[in-house]
Backbone as JSON Lines, residues from 0, in Angstrom:
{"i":0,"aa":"X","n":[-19.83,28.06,-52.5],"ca":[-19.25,28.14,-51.18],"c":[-20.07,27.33,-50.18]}
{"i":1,"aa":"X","n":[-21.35,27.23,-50.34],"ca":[-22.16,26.59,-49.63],"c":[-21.87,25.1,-49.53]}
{"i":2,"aa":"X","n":[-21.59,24.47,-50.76],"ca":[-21.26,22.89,-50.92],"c":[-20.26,22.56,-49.6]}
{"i":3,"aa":"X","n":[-18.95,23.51,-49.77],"ca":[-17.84,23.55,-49.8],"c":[-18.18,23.19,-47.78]}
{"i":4,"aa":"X","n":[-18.71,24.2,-47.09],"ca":[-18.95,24.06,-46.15],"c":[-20.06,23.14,-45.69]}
{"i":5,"aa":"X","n":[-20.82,22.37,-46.09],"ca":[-21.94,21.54,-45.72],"c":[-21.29,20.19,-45.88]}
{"i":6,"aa":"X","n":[-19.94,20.02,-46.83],"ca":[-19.1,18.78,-46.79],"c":[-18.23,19.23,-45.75]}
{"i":7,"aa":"X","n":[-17.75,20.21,-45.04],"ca":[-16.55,20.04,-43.88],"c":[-17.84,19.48,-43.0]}
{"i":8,"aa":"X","n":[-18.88,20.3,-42.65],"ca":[-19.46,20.09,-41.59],"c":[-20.1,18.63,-41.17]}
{"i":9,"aa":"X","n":[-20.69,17.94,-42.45],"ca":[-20.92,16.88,-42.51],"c":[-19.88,15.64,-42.13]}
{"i":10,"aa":"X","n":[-18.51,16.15,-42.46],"ca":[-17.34,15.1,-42.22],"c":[-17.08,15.5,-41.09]}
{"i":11,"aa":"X","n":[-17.43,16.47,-40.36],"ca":[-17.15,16.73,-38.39],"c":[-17.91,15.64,-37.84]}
{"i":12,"aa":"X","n":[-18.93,16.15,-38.55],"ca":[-20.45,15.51,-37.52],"c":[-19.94,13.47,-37.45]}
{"i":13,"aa":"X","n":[-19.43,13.16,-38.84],"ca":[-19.91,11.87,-39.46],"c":[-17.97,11.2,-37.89]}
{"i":14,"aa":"X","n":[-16.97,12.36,-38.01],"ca":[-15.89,11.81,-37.6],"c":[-16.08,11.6,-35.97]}
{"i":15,"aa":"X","n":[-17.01,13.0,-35.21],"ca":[-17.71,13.15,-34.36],"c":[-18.61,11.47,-33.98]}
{"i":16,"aa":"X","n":[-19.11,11.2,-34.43],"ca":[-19.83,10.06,-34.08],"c":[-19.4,8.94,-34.17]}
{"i":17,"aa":"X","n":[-18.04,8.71,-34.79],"ca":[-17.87,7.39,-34.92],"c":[-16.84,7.51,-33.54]}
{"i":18,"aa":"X","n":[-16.07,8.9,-33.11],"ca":[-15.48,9.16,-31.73],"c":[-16.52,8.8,-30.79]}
{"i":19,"aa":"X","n":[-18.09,8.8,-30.57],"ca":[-18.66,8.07,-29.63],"c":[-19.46,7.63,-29.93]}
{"i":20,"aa":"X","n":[-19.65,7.32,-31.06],"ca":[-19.82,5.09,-30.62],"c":[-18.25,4.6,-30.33]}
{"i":21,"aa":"X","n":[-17.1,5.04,-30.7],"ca":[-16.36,4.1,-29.77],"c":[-16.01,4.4,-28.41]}
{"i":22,"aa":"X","n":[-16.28,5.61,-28.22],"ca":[-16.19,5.53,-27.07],"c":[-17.72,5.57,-25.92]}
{"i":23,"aa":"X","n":[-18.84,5.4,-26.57],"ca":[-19.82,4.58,-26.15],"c":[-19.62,3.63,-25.86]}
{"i":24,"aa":"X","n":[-19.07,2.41,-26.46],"ca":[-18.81,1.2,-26.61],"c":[-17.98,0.78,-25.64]}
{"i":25,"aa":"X","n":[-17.17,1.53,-25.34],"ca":[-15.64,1.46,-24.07],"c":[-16.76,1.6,-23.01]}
{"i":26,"aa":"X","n":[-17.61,2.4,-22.78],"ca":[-18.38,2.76,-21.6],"c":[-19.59,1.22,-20.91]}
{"i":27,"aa":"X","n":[-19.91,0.91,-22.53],"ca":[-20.86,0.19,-22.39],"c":[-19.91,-1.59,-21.8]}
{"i":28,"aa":"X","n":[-19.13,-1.75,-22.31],"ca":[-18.2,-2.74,-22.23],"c":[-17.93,-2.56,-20.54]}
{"i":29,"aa":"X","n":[-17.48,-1.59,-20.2],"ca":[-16.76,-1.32,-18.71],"c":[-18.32,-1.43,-17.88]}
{"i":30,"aa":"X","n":[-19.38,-1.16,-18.23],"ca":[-20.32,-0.81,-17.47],"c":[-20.6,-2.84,-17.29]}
{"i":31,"aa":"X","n":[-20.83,-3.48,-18.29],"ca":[-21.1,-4.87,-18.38],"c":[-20.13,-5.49,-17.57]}
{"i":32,"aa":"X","n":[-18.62,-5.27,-17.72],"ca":[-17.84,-6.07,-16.23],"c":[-18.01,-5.29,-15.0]}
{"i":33,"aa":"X","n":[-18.31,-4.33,-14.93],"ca":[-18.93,-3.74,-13.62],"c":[-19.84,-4.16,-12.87]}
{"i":34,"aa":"X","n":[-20.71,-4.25,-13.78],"ca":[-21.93,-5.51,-13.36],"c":[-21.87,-6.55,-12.73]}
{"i":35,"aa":"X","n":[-21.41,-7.24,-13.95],"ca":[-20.67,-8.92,-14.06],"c":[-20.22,-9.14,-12.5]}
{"i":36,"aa":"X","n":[-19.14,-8.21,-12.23],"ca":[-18.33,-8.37,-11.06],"c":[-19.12,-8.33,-9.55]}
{"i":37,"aa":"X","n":[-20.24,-6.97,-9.83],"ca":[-20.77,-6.99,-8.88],"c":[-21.89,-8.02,-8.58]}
{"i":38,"aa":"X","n":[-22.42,-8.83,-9.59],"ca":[-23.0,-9.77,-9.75],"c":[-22.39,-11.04,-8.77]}
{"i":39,"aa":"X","n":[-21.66,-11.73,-9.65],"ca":[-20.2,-12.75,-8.74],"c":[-20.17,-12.15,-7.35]}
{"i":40,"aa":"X","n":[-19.88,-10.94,-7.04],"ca":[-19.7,-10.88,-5.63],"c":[-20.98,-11.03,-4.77]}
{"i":41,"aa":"X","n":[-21.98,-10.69,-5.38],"ca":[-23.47,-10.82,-4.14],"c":[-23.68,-12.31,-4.39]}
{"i":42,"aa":"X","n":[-23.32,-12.75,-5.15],"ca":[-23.82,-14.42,-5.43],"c":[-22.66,-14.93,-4.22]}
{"i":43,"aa":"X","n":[-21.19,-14.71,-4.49],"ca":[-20.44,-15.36,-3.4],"c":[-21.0,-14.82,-1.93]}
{"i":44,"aa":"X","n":[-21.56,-13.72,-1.81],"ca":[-21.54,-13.35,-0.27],"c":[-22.78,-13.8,0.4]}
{"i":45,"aa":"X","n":[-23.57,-14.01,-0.69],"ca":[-24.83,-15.01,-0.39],"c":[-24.57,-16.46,0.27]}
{"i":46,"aa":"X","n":[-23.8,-16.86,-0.84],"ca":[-23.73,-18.4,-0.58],"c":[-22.78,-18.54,0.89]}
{"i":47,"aa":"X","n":[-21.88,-17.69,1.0],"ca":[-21.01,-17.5,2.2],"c":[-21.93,-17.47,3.56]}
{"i":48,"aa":"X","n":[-23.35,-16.18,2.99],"ca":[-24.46,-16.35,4.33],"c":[-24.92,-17.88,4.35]}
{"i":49,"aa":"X","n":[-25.47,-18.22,3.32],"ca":[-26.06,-19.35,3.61],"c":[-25.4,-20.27,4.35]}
{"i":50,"aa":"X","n":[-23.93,-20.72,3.94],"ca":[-22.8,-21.73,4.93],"c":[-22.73,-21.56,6.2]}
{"i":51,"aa":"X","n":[-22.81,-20.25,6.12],"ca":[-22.95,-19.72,7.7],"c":[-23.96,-19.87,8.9]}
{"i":52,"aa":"X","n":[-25.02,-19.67,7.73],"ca":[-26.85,-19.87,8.3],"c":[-26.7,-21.65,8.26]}
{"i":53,"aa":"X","n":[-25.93,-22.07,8.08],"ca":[-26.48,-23.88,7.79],"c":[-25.35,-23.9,8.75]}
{"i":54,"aa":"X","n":[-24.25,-23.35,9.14],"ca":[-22.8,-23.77,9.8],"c":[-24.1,-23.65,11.44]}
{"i":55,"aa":"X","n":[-24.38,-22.61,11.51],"ca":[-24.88,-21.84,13.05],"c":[-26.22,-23.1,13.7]}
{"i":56,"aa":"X","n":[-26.77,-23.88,12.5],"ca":[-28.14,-24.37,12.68],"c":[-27.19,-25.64,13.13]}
{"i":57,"aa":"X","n":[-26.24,-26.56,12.44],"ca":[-25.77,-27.98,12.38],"c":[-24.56,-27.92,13.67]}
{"i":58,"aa":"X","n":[-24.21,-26.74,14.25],"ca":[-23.15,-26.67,15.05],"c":[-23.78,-26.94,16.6]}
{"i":59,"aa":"X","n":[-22.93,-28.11,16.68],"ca":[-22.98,-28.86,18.41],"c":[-22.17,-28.06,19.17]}
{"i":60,"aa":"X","n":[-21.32,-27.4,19.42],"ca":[-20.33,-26.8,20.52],"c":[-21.04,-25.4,20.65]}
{"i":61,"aa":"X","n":[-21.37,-24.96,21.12],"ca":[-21.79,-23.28,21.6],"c":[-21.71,-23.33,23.2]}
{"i":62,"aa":"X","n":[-20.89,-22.11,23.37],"ca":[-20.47,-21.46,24.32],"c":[-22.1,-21.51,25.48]}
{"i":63,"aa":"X","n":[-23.15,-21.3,25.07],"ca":[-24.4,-21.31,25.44],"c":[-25.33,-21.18,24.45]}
{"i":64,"aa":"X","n":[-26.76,-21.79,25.0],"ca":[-27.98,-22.37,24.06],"c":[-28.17,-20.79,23.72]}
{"i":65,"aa":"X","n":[-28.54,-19.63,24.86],"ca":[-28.29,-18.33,24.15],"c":[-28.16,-17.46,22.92]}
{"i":66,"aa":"X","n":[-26.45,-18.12,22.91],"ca":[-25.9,-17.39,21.67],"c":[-26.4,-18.27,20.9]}
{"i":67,"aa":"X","n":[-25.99,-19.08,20.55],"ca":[-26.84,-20.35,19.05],"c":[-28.45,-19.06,18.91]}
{"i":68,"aa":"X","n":[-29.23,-19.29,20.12],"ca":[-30.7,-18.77,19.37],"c":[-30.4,-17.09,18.74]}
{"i":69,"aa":"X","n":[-29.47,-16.42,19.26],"ca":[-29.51,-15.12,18.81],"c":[-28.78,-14.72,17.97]}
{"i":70,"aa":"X","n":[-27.77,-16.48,17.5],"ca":[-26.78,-15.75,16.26],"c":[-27.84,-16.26,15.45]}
{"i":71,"aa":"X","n":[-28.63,-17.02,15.15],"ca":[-29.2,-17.86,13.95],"c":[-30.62,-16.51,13.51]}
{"i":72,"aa":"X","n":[-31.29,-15.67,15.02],"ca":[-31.96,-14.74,14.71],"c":[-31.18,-13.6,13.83]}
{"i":73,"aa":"X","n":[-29.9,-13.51,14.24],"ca":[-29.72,-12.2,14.09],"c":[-29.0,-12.47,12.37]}
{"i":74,"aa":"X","n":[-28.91,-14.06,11.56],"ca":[-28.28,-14.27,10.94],"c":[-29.99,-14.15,9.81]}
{"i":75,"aa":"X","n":[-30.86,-14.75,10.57],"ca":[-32.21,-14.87,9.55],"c":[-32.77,-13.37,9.7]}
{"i":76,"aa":"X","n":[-32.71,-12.1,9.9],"ca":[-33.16,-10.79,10.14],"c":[-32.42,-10.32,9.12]}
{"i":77,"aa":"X","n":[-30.57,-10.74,9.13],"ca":[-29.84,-9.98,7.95],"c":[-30.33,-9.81,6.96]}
{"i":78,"aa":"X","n":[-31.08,-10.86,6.51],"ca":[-31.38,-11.32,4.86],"c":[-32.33,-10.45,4.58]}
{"i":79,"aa":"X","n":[-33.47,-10.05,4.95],"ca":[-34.29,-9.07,4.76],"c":[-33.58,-7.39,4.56]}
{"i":80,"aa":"X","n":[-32.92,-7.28,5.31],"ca":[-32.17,-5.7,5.75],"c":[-30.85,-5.57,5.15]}
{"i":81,"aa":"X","n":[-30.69,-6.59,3.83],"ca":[-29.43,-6.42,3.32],"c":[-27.88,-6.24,3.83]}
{"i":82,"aa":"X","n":[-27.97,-6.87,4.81],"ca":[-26.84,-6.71,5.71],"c":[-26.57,-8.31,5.87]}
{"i":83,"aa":"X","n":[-26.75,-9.39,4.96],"ca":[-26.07,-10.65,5.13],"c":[-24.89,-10.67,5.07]}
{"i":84,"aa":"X","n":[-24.47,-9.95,4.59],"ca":[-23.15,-9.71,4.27],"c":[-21.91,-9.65,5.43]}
{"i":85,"aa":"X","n":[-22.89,-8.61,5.93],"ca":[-21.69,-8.13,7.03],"c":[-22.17,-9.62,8.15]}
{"i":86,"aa":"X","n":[-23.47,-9.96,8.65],"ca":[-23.13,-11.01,9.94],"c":[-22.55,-12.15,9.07]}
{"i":87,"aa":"X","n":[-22.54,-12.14,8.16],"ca":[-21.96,-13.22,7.45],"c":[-20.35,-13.33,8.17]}
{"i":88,"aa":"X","n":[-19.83,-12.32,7.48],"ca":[-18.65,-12.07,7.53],"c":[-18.08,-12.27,9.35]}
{"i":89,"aa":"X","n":[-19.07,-11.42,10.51],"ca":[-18.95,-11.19,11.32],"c":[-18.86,-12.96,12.23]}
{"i":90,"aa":"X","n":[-20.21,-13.21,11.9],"ca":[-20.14,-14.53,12.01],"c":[-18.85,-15.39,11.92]}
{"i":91,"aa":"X","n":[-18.4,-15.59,10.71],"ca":[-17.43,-16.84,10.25],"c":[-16.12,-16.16,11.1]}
{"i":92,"aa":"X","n":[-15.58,-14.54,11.48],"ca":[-14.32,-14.33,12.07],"c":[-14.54,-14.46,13.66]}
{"i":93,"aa":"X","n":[-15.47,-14.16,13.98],"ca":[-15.66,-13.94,15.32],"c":[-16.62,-15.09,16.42]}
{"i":94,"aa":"X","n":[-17.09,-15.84,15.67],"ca":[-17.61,-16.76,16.57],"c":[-17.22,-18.57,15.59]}
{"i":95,"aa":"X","n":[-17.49,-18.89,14.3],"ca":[-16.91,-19.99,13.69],"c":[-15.54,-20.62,13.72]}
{"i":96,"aa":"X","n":[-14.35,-19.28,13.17],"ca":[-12.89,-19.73,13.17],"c":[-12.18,-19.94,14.81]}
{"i":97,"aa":"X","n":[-13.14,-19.35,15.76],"ca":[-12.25,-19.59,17.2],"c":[-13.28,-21.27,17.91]}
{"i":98,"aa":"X","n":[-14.46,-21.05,17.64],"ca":[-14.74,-22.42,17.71],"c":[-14.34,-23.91,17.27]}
{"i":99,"aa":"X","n":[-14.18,-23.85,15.68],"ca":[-13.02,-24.49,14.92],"c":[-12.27,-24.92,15.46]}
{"i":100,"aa":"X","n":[-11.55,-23.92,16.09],"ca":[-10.1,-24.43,16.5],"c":[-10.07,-24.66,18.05]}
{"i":101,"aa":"X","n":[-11.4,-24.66,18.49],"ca":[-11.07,-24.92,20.12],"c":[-11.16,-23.85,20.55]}
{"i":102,"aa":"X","n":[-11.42,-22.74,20.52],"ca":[-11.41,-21.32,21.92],"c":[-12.55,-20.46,21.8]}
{"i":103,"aa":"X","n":[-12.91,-20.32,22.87],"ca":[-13.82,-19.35,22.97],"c":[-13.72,-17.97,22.29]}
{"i":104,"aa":"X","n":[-14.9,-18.08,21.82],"ca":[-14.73,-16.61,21.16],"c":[-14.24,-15.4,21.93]}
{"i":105,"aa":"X","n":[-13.58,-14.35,21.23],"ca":[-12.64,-13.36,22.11],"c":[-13.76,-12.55,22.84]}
{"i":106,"aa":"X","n":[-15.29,-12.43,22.57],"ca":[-15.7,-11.4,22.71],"c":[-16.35,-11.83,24.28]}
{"i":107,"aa":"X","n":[-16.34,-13.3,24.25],"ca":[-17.23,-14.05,25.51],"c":[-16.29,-14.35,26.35]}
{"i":108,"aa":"X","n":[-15.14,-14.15,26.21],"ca":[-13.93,-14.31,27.61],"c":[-13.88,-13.15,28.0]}
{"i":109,"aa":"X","n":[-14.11,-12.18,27.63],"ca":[-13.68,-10.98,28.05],"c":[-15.34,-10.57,29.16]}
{"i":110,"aa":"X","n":[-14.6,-10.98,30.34],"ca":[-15.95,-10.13,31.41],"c":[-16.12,-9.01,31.34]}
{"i":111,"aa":"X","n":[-15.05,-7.82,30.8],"ca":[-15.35,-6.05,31.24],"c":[-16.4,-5.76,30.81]}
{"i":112,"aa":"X","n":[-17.46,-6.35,29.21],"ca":[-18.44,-5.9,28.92],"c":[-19.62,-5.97,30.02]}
{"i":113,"aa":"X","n":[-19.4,-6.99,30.66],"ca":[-20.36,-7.25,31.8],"c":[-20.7,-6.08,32.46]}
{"i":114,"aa":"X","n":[-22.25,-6.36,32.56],"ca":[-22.83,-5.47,33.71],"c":[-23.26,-5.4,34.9]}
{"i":115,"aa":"X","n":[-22.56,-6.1,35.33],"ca":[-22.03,-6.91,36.68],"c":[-21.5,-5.64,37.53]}
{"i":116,"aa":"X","n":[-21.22,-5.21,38.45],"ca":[-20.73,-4.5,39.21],"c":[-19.72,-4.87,39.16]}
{"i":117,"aa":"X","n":[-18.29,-4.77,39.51],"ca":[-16.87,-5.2,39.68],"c":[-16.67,-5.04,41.23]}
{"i":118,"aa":"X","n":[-16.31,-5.91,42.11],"ca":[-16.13,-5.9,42.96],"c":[-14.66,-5.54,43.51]}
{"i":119,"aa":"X","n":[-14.75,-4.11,44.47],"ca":[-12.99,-3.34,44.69],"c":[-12.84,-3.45,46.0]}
{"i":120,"aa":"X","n":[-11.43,-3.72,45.82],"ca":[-11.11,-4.14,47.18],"c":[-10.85,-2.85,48.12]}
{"i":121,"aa":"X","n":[-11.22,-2.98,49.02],"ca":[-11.1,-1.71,49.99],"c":[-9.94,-1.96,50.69]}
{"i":122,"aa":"X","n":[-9.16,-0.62,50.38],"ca":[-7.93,-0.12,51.15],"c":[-8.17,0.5,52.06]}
{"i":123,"aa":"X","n":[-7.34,0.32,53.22],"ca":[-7.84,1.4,53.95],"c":[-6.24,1.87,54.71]}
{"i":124,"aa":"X","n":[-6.48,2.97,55.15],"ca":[-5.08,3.65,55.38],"c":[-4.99,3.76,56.92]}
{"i":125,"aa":"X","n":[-3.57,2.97,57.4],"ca":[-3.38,3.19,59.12],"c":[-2.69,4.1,58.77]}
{"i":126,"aa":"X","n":[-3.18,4.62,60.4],"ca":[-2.76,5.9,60.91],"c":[-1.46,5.37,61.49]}
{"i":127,"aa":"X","n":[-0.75,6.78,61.26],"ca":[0.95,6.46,61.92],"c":[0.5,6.94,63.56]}
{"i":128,"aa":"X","n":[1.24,5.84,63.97],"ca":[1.16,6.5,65.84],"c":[2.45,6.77,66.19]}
């Protein structure tokens, strides 16, 4: 009786393992294009900073000498703090594609951010006689 059960158990164990190594293998496979992918993407978002960091240094038109010195700081600070990414990104929609094409960036026409006082016109109310 003993045989009898040390061959089922052995053919669990042996059917058991070949169920994960393949499905080890599915894991290990998915984990390698996971990678892969996330690989490709920091390499593109790099090279995207860099175009950007070389677009901000070689670019003649700026709104003011200003912005040029504080996008190119705030573009060489990203790289350390892992956030190239985002002025990357921020960069090329918001100050590159409206220059490109001729217009001031949306964020530098707009005076309300200003901390300027706003100057209101005073009403003043006649009295009925």
């Amino acid at each position: 009786m003993m045989p009898k059960l040390h061959n089922k158990l052995m053919h669990f164990i042996a059917d058991t393992t070949d169920a994960a190594v393949a499905l080890g293998g599915f894991f290990t496979v998915f984990a390698a294009v996971f990678v892969l992918i996330l690989l490709v993407s920091a390499l593109a978002l790099f090279l995207l900073w860099l175009v950007m960091l070389i677009d901000a240094f070689n670019r003649k038109q700026w709104p003011s000498s200003e912005l040029r010195i504080i996008v190119i700081i705030v573009l060489l600070v990203s790289l350390p703090l892992q956030l190239y990414w985002l002025t990357a990104l921020l960069y090329y929609f918001s100050i590159k594609r409206p220059l490109d094409a001729g217009r001031t960036p949306s964020f530098l026409s707009d005076t309300s951010w200003s901390s300027a006082p706003k100057k209101r016109k005073r009403t003043t109310r006649r009295s009925k006689k």
